[in-house]
N, C-alpha and C positions, 0 to 999 in steps of 0.2 A: 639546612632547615634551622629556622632559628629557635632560639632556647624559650619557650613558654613562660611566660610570667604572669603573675597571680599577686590577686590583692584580698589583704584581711579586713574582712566586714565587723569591726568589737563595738557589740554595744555595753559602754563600762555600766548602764546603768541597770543591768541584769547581771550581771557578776557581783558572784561574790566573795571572791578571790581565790578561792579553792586551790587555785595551782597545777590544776588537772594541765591545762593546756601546756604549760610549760612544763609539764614532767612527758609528757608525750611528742613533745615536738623533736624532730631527729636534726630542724634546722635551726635550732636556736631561735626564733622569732620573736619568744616572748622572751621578758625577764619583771620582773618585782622592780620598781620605782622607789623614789624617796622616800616616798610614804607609805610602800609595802604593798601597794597596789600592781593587779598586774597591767600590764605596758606592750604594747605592740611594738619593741625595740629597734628588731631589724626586719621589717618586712618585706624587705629585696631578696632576704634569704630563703624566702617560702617556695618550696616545691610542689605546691598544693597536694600532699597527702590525705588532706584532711582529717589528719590525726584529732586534732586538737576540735575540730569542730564534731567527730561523732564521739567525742569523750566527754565533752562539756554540758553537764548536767541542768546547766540554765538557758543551755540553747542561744548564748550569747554572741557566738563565735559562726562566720560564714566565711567559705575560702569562693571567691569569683573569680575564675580566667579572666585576663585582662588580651582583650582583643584590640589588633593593632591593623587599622584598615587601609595602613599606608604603602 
C-alpha cells in the first residue's frame, strides 16, 4: 500500500503569524521565513494530522489528500 500524501492549502493573507501551526506540527512543515513570516517549508513532510489546521485561529490553514488516479 502506498504511503498517503497530502498537500497544504495557506492562505498568507489571513495569517497573522501566530506561530500556532508551527508549534503544533510533529512534521516540521512550517518554519518562519526571512521576514519572520510563516512559510509552508517542507510540505512533503506532512502527514496530514491536521494538527495545525484545527489550531489555527484564522482558519487559514487546509490539509487535502492528494489523490493519485494512476
Amino acid at each position: 500500500m502506498a504511503k498517503k500524501k497530502y498537500r497544504v492549502v495557506f492562505n498568507q493573507a489571513w495569517c497573522k503569524e501566530c506561530g500556532i501551526c508551527k508549534a503544533f506540527c510533529p512534521a516540521h512543515v512550517f518554519a518562519r521565513g526571512e521576514t519572520g513570516a510563516i512559510e509552508v517549508a517542507e510540505p512533503e513532510n506532512c502527514i496530514g494530522c491536521r494538527a495545525c489546521e484545527n489550531q489555527c485561529p484564522d482558519y487559514c490553514l487546509e490539509i487535502e489528500e492528494v489523490v493519485d488516479n494512476g
